[in-house]
C-alpha positions in Angstrom: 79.9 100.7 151.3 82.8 99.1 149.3 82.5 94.9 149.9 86.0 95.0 148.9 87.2 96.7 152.1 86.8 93.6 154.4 88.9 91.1 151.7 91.4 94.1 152.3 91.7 93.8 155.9 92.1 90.0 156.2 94.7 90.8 153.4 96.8 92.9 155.0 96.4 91.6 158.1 97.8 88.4 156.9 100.8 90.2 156.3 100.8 92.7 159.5 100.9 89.6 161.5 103.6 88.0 160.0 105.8 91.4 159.9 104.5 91.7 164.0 106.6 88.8 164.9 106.2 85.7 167.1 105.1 87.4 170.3 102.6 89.5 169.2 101.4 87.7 166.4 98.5 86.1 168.0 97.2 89.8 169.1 97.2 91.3 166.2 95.9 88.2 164.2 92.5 89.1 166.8 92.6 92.3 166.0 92.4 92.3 162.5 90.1 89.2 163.0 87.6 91.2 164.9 88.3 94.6 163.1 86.8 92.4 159.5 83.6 91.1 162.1 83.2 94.8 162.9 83.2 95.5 158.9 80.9 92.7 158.7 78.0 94.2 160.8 78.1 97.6 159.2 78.0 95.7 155.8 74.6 93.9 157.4 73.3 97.4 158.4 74.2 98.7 155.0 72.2 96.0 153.7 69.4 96.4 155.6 68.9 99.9 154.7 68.8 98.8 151.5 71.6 99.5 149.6 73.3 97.5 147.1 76.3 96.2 148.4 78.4 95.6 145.3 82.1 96.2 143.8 83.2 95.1 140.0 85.9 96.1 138.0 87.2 94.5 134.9 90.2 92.6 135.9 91.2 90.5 132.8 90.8 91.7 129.0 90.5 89.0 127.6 89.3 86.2 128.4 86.9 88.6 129.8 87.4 88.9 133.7 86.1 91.0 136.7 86.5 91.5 139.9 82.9 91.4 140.7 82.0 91.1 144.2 78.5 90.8 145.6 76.8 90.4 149.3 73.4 90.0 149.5 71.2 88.3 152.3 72.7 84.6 151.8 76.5 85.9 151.5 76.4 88.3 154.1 75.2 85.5 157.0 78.2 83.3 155.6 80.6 86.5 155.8 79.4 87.3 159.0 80.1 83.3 160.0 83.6 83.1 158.5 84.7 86.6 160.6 82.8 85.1 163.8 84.2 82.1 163.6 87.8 83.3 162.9 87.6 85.8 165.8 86.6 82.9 168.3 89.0 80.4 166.6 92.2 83.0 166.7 91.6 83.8 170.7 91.0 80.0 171.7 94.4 79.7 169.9 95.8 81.8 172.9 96.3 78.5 175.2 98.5 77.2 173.3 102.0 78.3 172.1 102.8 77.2 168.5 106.6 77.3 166.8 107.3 80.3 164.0 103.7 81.6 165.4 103.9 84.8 162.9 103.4 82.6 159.8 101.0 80.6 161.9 98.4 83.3 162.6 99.0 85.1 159.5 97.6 81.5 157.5 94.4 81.9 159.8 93.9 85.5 158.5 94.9 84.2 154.7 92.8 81.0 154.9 89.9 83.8 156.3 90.3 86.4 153.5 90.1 83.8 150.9 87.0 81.7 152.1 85.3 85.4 152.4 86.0 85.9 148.5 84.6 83.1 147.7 81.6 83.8 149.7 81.4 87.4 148.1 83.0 86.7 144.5 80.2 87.0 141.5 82.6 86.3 138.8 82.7 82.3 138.3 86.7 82.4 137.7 86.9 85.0 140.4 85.2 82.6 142.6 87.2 79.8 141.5 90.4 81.6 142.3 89.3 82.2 146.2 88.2 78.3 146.3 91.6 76.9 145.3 93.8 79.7 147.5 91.5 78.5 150.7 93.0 75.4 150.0 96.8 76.6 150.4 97.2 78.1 154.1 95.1 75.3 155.3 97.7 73.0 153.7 100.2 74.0 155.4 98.6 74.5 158.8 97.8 71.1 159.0 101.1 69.8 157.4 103.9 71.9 159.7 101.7 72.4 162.6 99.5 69.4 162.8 99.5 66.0 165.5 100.9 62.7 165.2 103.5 61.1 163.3 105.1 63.2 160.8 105.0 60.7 157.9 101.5 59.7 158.0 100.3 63.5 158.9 102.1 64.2 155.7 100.3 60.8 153.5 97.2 62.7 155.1 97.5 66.0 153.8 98.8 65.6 150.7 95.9 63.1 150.2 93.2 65.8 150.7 95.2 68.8 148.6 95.8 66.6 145.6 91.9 65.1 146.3 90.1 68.7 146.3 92.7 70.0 143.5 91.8 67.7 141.6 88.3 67.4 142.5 88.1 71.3 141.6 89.7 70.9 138.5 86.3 69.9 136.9 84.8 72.5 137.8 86.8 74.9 136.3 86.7 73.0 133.0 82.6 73.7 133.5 83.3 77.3 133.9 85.7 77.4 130.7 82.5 75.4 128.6 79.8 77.9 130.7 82.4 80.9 129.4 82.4 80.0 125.6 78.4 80.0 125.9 77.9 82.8 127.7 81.1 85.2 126.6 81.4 86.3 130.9 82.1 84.7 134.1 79.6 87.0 136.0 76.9 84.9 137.7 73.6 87.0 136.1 74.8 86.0 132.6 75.5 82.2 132.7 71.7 82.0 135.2 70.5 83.7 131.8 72.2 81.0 129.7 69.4 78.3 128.0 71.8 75.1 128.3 70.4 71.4 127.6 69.6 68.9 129.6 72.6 66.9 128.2 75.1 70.1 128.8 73.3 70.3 132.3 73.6 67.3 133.0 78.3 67.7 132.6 78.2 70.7 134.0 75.9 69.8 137.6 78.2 66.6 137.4 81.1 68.8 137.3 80.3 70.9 140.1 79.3 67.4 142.0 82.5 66.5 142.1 84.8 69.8 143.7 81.7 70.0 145.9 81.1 67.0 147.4 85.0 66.7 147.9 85.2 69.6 149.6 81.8 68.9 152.0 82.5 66.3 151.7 80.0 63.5 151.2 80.1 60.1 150.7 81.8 58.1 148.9 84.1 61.4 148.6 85.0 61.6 152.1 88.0 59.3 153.1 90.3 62.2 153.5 88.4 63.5 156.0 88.6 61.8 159.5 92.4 61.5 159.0 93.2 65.1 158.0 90.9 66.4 160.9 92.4 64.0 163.3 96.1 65.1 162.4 95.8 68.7 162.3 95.9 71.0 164.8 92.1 71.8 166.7 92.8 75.5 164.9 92.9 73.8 161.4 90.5 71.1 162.1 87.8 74.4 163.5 88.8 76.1 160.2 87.7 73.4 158.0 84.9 72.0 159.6 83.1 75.3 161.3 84.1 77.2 157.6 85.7 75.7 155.0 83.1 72.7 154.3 80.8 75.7 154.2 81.9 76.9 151.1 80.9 74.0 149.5 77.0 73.7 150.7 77.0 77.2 150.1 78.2 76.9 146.6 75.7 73.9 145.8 73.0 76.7 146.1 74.7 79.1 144.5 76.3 77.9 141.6 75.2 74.2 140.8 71.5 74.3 140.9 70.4 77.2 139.7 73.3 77.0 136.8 71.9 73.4 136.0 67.9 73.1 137.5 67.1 70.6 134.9 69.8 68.3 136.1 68.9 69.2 139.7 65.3 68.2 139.1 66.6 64.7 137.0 68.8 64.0 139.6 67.0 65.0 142.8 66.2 61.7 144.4 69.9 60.3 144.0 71.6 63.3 145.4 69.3 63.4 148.2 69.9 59.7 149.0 73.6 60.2 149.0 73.2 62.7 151.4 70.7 60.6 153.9 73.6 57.8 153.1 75.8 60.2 154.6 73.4 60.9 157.6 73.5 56.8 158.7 77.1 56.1 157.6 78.7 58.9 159.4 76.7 58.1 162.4 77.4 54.4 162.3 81.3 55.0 162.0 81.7 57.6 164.6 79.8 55.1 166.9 83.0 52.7 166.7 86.0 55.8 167.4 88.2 55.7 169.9 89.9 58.9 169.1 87.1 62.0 170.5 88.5 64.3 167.2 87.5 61.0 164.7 83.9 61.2 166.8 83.6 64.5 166.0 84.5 64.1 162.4 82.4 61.4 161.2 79.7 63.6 163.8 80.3 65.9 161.1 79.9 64.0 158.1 76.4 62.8 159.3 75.6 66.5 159.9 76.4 68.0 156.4 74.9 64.5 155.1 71.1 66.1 155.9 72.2 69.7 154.9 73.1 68.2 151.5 70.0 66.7 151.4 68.3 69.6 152.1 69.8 71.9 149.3 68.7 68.7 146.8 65.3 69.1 148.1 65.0 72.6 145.6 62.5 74.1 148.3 62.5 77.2 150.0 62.5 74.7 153.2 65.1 72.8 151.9 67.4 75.6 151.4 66.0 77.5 154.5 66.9 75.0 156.6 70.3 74.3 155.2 71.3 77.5 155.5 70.4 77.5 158.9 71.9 74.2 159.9 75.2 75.4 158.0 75.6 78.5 160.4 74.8 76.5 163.4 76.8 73.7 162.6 80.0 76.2 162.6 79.2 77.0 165.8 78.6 73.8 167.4 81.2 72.0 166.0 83.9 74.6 166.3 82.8 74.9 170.0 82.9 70.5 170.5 86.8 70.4 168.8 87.3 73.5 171.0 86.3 71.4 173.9 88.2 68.5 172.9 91.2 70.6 172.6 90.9 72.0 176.9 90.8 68.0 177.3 93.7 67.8 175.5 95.7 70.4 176.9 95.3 68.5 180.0 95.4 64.9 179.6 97.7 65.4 176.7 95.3 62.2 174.8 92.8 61.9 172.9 91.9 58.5 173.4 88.6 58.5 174.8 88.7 55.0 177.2 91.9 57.4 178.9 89.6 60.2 179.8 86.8 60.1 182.6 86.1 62.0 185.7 86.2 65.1 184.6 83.1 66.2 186.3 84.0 65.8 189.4 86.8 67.8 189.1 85.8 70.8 186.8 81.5 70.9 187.1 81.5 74.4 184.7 83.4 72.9 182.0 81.1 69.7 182.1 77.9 71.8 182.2 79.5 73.5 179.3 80.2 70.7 177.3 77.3 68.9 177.6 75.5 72.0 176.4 77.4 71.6 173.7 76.7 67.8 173.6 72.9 68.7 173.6 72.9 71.4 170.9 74.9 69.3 168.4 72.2 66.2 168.9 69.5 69.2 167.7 68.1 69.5 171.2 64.5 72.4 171.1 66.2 75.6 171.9 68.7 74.9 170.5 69.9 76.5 167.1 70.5 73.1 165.9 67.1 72.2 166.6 65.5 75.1 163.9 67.8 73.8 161.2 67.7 70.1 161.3 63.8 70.3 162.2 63.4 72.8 158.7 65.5 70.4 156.7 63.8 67.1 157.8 60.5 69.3 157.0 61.5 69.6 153.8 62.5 66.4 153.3 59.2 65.2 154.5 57.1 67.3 151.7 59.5 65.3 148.9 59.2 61.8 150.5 58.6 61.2 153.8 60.9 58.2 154.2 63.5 60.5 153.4 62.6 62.3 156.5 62.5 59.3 158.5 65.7 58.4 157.7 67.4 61.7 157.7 65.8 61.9 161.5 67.9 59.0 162.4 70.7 61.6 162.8 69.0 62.6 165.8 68.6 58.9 167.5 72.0 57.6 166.7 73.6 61.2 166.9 72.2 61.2 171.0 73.0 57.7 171.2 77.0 58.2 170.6 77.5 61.8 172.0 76.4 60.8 175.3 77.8 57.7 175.1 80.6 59.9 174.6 80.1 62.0 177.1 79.6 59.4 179.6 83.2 58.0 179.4 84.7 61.2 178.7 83.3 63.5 181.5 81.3 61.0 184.1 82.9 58.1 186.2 85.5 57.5 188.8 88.1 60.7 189.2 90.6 60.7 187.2 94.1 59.4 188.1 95.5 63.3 186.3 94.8 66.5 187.1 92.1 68.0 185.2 92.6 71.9 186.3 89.2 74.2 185.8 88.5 76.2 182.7 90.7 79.4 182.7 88.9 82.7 181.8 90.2 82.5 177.8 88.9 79.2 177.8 85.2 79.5 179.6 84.6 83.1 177.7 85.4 81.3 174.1 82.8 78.6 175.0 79.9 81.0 176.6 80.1 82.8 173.6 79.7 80.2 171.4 76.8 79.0 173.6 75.3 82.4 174.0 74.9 82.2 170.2 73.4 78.6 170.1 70.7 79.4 172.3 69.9 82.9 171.1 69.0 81.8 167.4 67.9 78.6 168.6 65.1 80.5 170.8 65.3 83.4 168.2 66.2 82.8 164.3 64.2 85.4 162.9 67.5 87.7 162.0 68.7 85.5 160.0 65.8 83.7 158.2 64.5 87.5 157.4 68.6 88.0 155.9 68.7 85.0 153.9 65.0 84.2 152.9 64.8 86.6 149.9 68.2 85.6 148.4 66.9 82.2 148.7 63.2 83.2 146.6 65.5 84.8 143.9 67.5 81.7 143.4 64.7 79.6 143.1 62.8 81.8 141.2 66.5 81.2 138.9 65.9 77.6 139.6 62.1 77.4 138.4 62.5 79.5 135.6 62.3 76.3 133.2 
């Protein structure tokens, strides 16, 4: 099967979107959405019978430049993630009506088609083109269509474009070095390259810094809570269920197999940075007022302890990251979701002007606290097999790292339902909060029928994603 053929649906249905106009937009942004998931799964099953699901053709002369595309196990779960995840995001869109909606959903399908190439891309400049055009629809989603004061919406997003541009920047000077050592771009040359520990050492630093922008992790992060607070729930699902994705995902599959001398020197650091992340985000979110902040600095604990999981260089490290990664989209895309029906409602977000919700919708509380209880890692939970796999592997390198990486799961409980208390408990509310309507409760079901299937049942996708992970270590451990 050509890999290219999904990149060529989210492509042109970018632009059959816009061309659809405003009213349909949004129906035929779904449809092409779904129609690349549907493409996704043959690709698995394709996979799975073993064939080698591949595309490259020389693109560039010289410099020397392909357009090499590659799924196997690890890039074909975070395909199958990025198509999910659009799908549900583009149909909870539908309760909402947005201005000049065309160019709208058609930046959803862009913002899609380029996170998928860099997911897929096996050339390193290749790659590095998809990263920097994710960055462009997302712009402007959250600039023209975003919350709150248009000056300060605007300080914010310029903040975090210029930020990750620039953050990027080094890592394409790495490429350039890794280029003139290697004469290619494609990934199976520069793992073959011999580099020392000194070159290593640039280059891992290099990567550091476009990745942990983009994660982000601390202290890279401060564009964070105010970019996902100002933009629209759609962008604000779209980088935090996906976009920050591409960064762990990248930390696997560039950085430490590219650099496993620096990985090794620099293990204990990178891993503390990340458990930093774990009691700083939880700490802060602890103090929000605003329920999107909450569930942005949430987020920053969370990918804190994935981090530190990919630093861990074990197969349980990277296991359980991967893991966490996936169900991490779905929890957190499902939580802003939620936040967003309160919106719609309330028309706030300030959490001491919400309360007594339950008494007036009972399925949308049971739902969200189901949601509440996944994202605190609660057994049965997919949550639950990633975090547990991650603080497993911390525990083999240092077991104070698990112990601290575990406080995720105490302070993380302690604020969500602290959260949920004053959000969804208490005296009824003054305004009408009307019940869930059918868009609304199926987006949520399924994004809890996929929570509690792989939480009860993750062997799909630890059997996908478990020999990509041996080959990169094998890369890893080859010095």
């Amino acid at each position: 099967m050509n890999v290219s053929l999904i990149l060529i649906i989210l492509l042109v249905g970018a632009f059959a979107t816009y061309l659809a106009g405003d009213k349909l937009a949004s129906k035929v942004a779904l449809f092409f959405g779904l129609a690349a998931l549907g493409c996704s799964i043959v690709l698995l099953n394709h996979f799975n019978l073993g064939e080698n699901i591949s595309y490259i053709s020389q693109w560039i002369t010289l410099p020397k430049v392909s357009f090499a595309l590659k799924a196997d196990g690890l890039s074909i779960a975070m395909l199958l993630l990025t198509t999910a995840l659009t799908s549900i995001i583009i149909f909870s869109s539908f309760g909402n009506d947005y201005k000049n909606s065309k160019a709208f959903y058609a930046l959803i399908l862009f913002m899609s088609f380029a996170m998928v190439g860099t997911f897929l891309a096996s050339d390193g400049l290749l790659y590095y083109i998809f990263w920097e055009l994710s960055l462009i629809p997302i712009y402007f989603i959250a600039l023209i269509w975003g919350n709150g004061d248009a000056e300060e919406r605007k300080k914010a997003v310029v903040k975090f474009f210029i930020y990750t541009l620039a953050g990027s920047l080094f890592m394409l000077i790495a490429f350039v070095y890794l280029y003139q050592k290697a004469g290619s771009f494609l990934i199976e040359d520069l793992y073959k390259l011999n580099l020392t520990v000194a070159e290593q050492k640039w280059i891992f630093t290099a990567f550091f810094l476009a990745y942990a922008i983009k994660i982000p992790l601390i202290p890279f992060h401060t564009w964070q809570a105010n970019v996902y607070q100002k933009a629209p729930t759609v962008g604000t699902m779209l980088l935090s269920g996906i976009m920050l994705k591409m960064g762990l995902y990248s930390v696997i599959r560039w950085q430490l197999p590219l650099t496993p001398l620096a990985a090794k020197d620099y293990m204990f650091i990178f891993i503390g940075i990340g458990i930093a992340g774990v009691i700083y985000g939880s700490i802060v979110a602890l103090r929000q007022r605003d329920l999107k902040k909450l569930l942005a600095y949430s987020s920053l604990a969370h990918v804190g302890l994935i981090a530190a999981g990919t630093y861990t260089l074990t197969l349980d490290g990277f296991r359980g990251a991967v893991l966490q990664m996936i169900a991490h989209g779905f929890v957190v895309v499902g939580l802003f979701f939620a936040a967003e029906i309160i919106f719609r409602r309330y028309e706030t977000r300030i959490i001491t002007e919400m309360g007594g919700i339950r008494s007036q919708s009972p399925k949308f509380t049971s739902m969200f606290l189901i949601l509440v209880l996944a994202s605190v890692a609660l057994p049965t939970t997919f949550n639950f097999i990633g975090e547990f796999t991650v603080l497993y592997s911390l525990s083999q390198i240092n077991i104070w790292f698990a112990i601290l990486g575990g406080t995720t799961i105490i302070l993380g409980a302690y604020y969500m339902l602290k959260m949920f208390q004053h959000v969804m408990l208490g005296e009824t509310n003054s305004k009408l909060f009307a019940d869930v309507t059918f868009s609304e409760g199926l987006t949520m079901v399924l994004i809890i029928g996929v929570l509690f299937f792989f939480g009860m049942y993750p062997k799909p996708i630890n059997d996908l994603i478990t020999p990509s992970l041996v080959e990169i270590l094998k890369v890893i451990n080859r010095v």
